[in-house]
N, C-alpha and C positions, 0 to 999 in steps of 0.2 A: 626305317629304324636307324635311329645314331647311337654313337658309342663312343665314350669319353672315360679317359683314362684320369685318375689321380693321383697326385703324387702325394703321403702322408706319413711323415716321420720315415723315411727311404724306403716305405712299401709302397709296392704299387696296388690299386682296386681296380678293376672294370667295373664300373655302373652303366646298366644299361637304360636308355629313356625310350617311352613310348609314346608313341601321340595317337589319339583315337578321337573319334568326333561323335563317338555315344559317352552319355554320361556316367556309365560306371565306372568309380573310381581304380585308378591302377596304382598300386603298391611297390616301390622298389626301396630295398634296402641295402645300404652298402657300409661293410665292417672296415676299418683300416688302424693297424694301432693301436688299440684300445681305444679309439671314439666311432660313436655309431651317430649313422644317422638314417633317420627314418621321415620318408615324406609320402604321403597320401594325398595325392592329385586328383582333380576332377575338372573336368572339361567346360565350363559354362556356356552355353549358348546365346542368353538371354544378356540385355546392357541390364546394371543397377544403379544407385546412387544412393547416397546417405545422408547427404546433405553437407558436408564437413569434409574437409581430407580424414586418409585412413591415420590413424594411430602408428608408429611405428613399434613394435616389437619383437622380442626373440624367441618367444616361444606361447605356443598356443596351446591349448588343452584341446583333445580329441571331443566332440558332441557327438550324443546317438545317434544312431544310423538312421536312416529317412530324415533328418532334418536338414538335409542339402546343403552340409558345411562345407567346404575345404578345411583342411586341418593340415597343416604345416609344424614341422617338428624338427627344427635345425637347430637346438639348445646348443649340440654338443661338436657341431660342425667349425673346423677352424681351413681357413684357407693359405695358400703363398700370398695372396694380395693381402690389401687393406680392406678388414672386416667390411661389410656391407649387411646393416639390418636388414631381416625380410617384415617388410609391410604385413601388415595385420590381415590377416584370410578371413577374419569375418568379420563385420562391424553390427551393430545393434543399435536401434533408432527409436527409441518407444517399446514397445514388445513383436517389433519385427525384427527379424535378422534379414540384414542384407548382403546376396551371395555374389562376391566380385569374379570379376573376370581374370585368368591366370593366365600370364605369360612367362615362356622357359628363358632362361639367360644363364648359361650356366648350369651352376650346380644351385641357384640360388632361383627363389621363385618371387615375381612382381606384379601387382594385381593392379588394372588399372580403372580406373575411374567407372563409378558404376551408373547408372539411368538416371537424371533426376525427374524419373515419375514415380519413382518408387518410394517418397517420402512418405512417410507413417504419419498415425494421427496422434498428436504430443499426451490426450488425454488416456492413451491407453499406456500411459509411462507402469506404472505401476503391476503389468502384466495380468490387466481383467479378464478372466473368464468370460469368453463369449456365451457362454450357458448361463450366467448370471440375469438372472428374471427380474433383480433389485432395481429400480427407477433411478434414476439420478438425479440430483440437484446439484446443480452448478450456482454456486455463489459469490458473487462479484464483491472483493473486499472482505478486509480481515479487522475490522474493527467492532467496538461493542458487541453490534448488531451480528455482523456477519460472524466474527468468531464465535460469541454465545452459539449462533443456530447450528453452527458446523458440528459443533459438541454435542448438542443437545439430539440432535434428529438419529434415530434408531439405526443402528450399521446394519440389523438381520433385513430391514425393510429399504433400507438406502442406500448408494453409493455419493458418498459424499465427495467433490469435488471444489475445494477454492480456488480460487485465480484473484491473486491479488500483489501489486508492485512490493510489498515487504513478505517474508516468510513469517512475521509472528505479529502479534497482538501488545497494544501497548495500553496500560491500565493509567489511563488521563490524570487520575485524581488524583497522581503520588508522584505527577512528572514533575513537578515545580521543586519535590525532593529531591528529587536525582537532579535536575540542575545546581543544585547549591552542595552536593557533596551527600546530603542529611541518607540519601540511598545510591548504592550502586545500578548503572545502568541496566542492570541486569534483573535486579529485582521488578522491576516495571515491567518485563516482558513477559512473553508468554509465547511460544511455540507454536504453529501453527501445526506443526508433525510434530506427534509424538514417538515412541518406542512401543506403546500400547495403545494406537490410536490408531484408527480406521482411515481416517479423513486424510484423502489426496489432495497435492498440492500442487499447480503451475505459477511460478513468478513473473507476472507477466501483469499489461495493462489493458483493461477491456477497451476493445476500439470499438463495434461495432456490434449490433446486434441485429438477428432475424427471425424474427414471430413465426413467421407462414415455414420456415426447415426449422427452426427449433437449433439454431445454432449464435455463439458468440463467436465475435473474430476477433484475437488479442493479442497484442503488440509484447515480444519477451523485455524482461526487467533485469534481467538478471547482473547485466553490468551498468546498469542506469545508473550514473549520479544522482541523479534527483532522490532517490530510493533512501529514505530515512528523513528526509527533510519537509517544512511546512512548502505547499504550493501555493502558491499563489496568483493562477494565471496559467496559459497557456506553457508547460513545458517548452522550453530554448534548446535549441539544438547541441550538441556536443558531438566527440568522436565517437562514443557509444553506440550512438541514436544511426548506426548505418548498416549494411551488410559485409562491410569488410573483417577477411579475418573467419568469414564464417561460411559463404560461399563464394565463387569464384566467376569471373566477370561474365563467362560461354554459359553459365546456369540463366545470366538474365536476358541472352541472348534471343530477341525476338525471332529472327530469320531460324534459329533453329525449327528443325520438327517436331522435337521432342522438349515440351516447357515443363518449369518444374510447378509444382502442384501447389506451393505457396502464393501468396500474390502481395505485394507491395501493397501497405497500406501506413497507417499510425496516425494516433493525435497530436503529433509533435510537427514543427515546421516542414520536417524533411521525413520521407519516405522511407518504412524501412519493412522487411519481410513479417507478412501478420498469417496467421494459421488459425482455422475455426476449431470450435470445441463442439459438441451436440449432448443436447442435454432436455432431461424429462420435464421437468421442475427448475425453474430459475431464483431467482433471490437476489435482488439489486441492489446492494448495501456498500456503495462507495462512497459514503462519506461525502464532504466538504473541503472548501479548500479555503484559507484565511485568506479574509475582507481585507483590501488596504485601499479602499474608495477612490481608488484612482491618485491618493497623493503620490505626487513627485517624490522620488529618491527611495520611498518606502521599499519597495521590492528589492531594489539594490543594497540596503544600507543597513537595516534593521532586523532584528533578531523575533523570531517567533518561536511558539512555545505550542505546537502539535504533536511532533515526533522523537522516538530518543536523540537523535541526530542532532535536532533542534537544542536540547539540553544537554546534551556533551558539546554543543557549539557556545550556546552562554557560561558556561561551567568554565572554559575553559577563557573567553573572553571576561570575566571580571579575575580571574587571579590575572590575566596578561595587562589590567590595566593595574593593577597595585603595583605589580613589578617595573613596570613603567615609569611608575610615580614616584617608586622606589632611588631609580638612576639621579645622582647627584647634578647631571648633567642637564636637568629636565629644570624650567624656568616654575614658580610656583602658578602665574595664572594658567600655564599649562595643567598643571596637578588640579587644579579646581576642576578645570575642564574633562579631564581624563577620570574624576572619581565621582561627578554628576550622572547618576543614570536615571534616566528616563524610562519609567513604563507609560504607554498608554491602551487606555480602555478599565472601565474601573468595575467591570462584572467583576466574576467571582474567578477566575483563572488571574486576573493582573492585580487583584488585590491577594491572593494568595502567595504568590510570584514576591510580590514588594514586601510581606513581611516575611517568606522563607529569606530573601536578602537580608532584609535586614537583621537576624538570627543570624546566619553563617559571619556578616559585619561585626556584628558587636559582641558572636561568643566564639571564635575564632579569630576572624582577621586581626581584631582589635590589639590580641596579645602578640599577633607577628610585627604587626606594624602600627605600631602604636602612634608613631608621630607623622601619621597620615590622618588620621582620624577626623583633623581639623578642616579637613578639605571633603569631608563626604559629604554628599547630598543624594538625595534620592524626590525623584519629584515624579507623581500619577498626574498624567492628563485624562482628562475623561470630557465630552461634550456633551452629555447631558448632566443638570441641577443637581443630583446627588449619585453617589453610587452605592455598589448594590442594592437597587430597586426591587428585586424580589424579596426583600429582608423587610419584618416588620420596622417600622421607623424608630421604634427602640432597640431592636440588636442592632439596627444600622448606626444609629448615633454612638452606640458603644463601642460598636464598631472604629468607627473616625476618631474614636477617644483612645483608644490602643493607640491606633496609627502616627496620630500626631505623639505620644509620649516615645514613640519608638523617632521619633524627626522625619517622619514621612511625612511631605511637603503632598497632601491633596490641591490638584486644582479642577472643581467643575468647570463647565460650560467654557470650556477652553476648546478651539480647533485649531489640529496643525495642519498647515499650510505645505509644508517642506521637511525632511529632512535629506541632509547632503554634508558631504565628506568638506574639511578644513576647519577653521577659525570664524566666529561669527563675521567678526570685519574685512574678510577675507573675499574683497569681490573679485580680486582672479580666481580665487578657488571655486567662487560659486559661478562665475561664468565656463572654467572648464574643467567641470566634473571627471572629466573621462581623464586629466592627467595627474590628480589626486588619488593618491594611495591611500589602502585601506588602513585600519587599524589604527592610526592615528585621533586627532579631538573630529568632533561630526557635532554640526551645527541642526537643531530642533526648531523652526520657526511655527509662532503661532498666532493669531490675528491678533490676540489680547496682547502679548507680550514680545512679541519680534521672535528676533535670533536669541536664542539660547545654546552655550556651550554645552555640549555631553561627550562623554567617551562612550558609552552605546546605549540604545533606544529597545527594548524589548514592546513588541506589538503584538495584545491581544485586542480586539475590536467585533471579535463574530467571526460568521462563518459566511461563505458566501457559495455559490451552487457550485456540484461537481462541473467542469467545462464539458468532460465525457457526457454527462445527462443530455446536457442542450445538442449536442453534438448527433450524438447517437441517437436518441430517443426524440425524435422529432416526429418527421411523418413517418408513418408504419408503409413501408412499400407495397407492400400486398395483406388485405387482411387475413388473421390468420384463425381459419377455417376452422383450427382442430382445437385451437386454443381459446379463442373468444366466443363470449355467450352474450348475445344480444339482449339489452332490456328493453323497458317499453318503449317507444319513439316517441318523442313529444306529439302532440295534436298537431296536424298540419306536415306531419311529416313526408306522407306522399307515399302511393306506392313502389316509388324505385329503392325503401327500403328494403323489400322483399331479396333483392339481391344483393347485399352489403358487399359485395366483392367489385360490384362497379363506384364504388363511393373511394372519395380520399379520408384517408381513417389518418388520428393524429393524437398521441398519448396527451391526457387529460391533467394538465399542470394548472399550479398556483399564478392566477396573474402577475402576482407583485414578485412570488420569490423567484417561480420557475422550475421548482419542486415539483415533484409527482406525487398527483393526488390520488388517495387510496382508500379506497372501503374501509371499515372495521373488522374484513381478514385480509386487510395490508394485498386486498389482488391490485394489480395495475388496470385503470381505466381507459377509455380509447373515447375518442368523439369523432363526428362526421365535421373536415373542412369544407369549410362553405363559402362564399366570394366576402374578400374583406378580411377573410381569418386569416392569412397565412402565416400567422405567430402565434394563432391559438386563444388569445384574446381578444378582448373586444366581442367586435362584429356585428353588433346592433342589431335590429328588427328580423334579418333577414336569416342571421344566426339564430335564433330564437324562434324563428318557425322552423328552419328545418334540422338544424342539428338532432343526430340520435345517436346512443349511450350503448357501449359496452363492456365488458370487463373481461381479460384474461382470467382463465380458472389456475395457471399452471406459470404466472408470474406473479410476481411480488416484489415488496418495495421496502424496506427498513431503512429507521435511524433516522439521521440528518437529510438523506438522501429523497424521502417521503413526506408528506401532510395529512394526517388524516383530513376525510372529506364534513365530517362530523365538527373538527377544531384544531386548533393547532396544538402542540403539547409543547413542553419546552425542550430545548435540545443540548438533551441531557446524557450523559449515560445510561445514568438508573430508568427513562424513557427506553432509549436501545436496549437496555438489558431486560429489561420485563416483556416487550416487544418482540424480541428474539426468543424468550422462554415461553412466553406462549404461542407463537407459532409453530416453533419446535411440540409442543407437548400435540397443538391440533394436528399436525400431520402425524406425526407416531399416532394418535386415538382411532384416526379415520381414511379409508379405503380408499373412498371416491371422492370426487369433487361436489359430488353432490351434498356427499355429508357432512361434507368441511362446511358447504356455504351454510345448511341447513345450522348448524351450533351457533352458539352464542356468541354474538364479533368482541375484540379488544376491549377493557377495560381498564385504563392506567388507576394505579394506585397510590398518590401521594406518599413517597416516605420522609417527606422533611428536605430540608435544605442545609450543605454545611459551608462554613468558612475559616478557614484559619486567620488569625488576626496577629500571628506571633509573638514570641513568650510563652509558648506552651499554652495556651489562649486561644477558644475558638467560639463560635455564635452557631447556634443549633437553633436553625426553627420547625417546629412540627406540624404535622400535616392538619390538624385539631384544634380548635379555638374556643376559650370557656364561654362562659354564660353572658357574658357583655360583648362575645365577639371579637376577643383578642385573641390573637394565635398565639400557641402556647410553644414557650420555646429555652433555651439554656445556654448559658453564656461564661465563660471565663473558662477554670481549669476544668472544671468538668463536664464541661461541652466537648474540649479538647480530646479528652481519654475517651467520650461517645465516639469522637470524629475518628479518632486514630482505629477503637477496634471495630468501628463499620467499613471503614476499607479494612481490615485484616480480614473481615469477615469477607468480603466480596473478593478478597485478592482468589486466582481461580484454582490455583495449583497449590496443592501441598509443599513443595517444593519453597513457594517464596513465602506462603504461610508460617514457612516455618525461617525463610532469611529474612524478612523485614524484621520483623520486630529482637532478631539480633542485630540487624545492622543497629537499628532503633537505639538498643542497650549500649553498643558498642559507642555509639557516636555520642551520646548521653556521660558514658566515662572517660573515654579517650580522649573526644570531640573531631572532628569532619579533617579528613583526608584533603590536605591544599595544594599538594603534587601538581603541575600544570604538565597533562597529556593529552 
């Protein structure tokens, strides 16, 4: 027993300390002066960790009794030294509490470092009921596809979990407003957590997956750069992309005895802490990442249009080059240079994009800067003979009749070869890229016309496969037993079918995209690898006698991410969002796997096609074609007021149903915010 005296405001206390090595807590309290203080000890035996250093704080709140807190209570404790905070007495990790180890030092108590076996599992964040009988479905991505199902599927029958690198949803069809001012960034989103919504969330990137345990293993996002912007390609390393900061160098310490329960993994260059998820029902819905067919400079240099990010990065890159142009000091072929922007791809995202520019140019800029005007250009590349090819050949033509009265310079059957930072004539600049700065004129080259000057290149061109699909969904390590349901085997298949667990099994993709092919209830397919296949193509004769077919009952495939096995659909929204609404509805209808298969598969339903052509101007074609076989469709202003209130209609929230179409009003009287933030 020790015994320590204090000295507080010239009275003196005895406080008495005990030390005991049973865990019932011991209580001492000591008055002096008018400050009390009160501290409740308890002995830990056991090491913990939490993964993180402790929090420091001054005062902690008492928890019930049996849940094996420490509780420390020095709020009102003042010392002769220099204050010293007491370290946080419990930490929380998920819906564990983790109980640290206490050590006496004084009158002041310090807890040190707890196990790291005792990391929790991230998807029990939300503090689930282990008495919850609800199935899970983990869904990979927060788009169309994946946000619609998140919503849609029944809370009393599901535990909805997302995992996906952004926390919210972004509504495609209205992004190219938000880049030009016409909406705030904000109207485009959508929330992935509600305040009245069931649906859990982890920010993070699916790394890996495993069929035969029924679990995902995902890389955290949460300080990712990359997070809001178009990918294009294998994620590039950063300071983010590592474990510093979070855990401490002895946790990755091999020779230890005790390892922590995390394990190094990611899709990014470099290594960093990945953690599994377990899950009943899966849902694969990650998206795409933008095509840039391997040209030179594109990924470095050029502006995409997928994510809000993406459009408060051009938003802010055309008012930065007016201002540019602006400086007295700036030579005029510079100004030619710096007010040329280039789109290419002439679908329906970059001919959208080139007349929302053009609008913000000619009913805004034009009046700030009016003796710039002479210097604008706007120029579409596209490599194939016309564009918008889904558009009957007469909204198209009326289409390109807009466009040119607006001086949008169309060029088909153009290909660029380059784009790269300096002056077209500028062959130091083109031989060293790497010591040319950004922001500046960026040279466009194309076979047909060489060098061309731009101040920036916005690239839309397609979609090209998630890298995570190829990566992850390759060979299936073990087949999985509980999940896959064998169909018939081709002829010649042999009876070492009988045991599909001796076989190498390999998800069932699109030769040419690399997509995941899928039933008409979007399950995921598997096939037997056979000698010659090891990419799943091909494989000639030999493929063909033995290959045999399965399908997971309790995976799934949406969006971009998927092919049906029946045709391809286009890769659309309104494809993801009817996609997502009726899968949603077959799981809330049906019980078992069985009675899902047994209903009626996927049926897409044509709703038309829209475009904006700018001027308040748009081409509406319909799903229906009269008696001579023309598609019946509508065009000018009153296509436009269809186009406008079918996205107000689709927009998903109350919330922006009810701000777009003021923003709409607002920028109509006022006209568009040119603030550069």
């Amino acid at each position: 027993m020790d015994s320590q005296k204090i000295l507080r405001g010239g009275r003196m206390v005895s406080s008495i300390y005990q030390s005991t090595k049973r865990t019932k807590p011991v209580a001492v309290a000591a008055a002096a002066g008018g400050w009390r203080m009160s501290v409740v000890l308890q002995q830990q035996q056991e090491d913990c960790y939490c993964g993180r250093r402790h929090h420091h704080h001054s005062h902690h709140r008492h928890r019930p009794s049996g849940s094996g807190i420490t509780t420390v209570d020095v709020s009102h404790i003042r010392s002769q030294s220099t204050p010293t905070r007491v370290p946080g007495a419990s930490t929380s990790v998920g819906s564990r509490l983790i109980r640290p180890q206490t050590v006496t030092v004084g009158v002041r108590q310090y807890f040190t470092a707890a196990d790291t076996n005792a990391v929790t599992q991230p998807e029990n964040e939300g503090g689930v009921d282990k008495d919850d009988k609800r199935e899970k479905v983990v869904i990979l991505g927060s788009g169309w596809a994946g946000f619609v199902l998140a919503h849609r599927l029944d809370p009393k029958k599901y535990r909805v979990l997302v995992v996906s690198p952004r926390s919210y949803f972004v509504f495609t069809p209205l992004l190219n407003d938000s880049a030009v001012g016409t909406l705030e960034p904000r109207n485009v989103l959508e929330s992935v957590r509600g305040r009245e919504s069931s649906v859990d969330y982890i920010q993070a990137w699916a790394d890996d997956l495993d069929f035969s345990n029924k679990t995902v293993t995902v890389e955290p996002s949460v300080l990712d750069p990359d997070v809001g912007h178009a990918l294009t390609g294998p994620r590039e390393h950063n300071e983010q992309k590592t474990p510093v900061g979070f855990f401490r160098e002895s946790d990755f310490d091999k020779s230890s005895p005790k390892q922590p329960s995390f394990r190094l993994g990611g899709t990014g260059k470099h290594q960093v802490p990945t953690f599994p998820i377990n899950y009943d029902k899966l849902v694969i819905a990650v998206g795409t990442y933008s095509q840039t067919f391997g040209t030179p400079g594109v990924r470095e240099n050029a502006y995409f249009q997928k994510d809000v990010g993406d459009a408060r990065a051009i938003r802010k890159r055309i008012l930065e080059l007016f201002e540019l142009a602006r400086l007295p000091n700036i030579p005029e072929e510079t100004k030619r240079c710096l007010l040329h922007f280039a789109i290419v791809g002439g679908g329906p995202t970059g001919m959208e994009f080139a007349a929302c520019l053009s609008d913000l140019i000619r009913q805004d800029l034009s009046k700030i800067h009016p003796g710039l005007m002479k210097y604008i250009r706007i120029s579409l590349y596209d490599v194939a003979p016309k564009v918008l090819p889904m558009f009957d050949a007469a909204l198209a033509d009326y289409a390109v009749k807009q466009y040119k009265r607006q001086n949008i310079d169309i060029k088909t059957s153009h290909h660029v070869e380059e784009l790269r930072r300096g002056f077209p004539d500028d062959e130091e600049a083109r031989q060293n890229q790497d010591r040319q700065p950004k922001g500046r004129v960026y040279t466009i080259r194309t076979k047909e016309e060489g060098d061309v000057g731009i101040g920036m290149c916005v690239w839309s061109t397609g979609n090209m496969n998630n890298p995570m699909v190829a990566k992850a969904l390759h060979n299936v390590r073990k087949y999985p037993v509980q999940s896959a349901v064998m169909t018939t085997p081709r002829e010649g298949a042999g009876e070492d079918m009988e045991n599909p667990t001796e076989q190498q099994w390999m998800i069932t993709r699109d030769p040419k995209t690399g997509v995941l092919l899928v039933d008409d209830h979007f399950r995921v397919n598997l096939n037997t690898q056979t000698a010659g296949d090891g990419e799943g193509r091909g494989g000639g004769e030999a493929k063909k006698a033995t290959a045999a077919k399965a399908y997971m009952k309790d995976v799934f495939a949406l969006g971009d991410t998927a092919k049906l096995i029946s045709g391809p659909l286009p890769a659309t929204a309104q494809v993801a969002n009817q996609e997502a609404l009726w899968l949603g509805k077959m799981l809330n209808k049906f019980d078992t796997a069985e009675e899902f298969g047994e209903a009626k598969g996927f049926t897409f339903r044509n709703l038309g096609v829209f475009t904006y052509v700018g001027g308040a101007k748009a081409v509406l074609q319909g799903p229906n074609t009269d008696r001579e076989g023309v598609t019946k469709g509508l065009k000018g202003w009153i296509a436009f007021l269809v186009w406008r209130g079918a996205y107000l209609t689709m927009t998903l929230s109350w919330r922006n149903k009810f701000l777009v179409p003021i923003q709409w009003l607002a920028v109509r009287v006022f006209g568009r915010d040119i603030s550069r933030f």
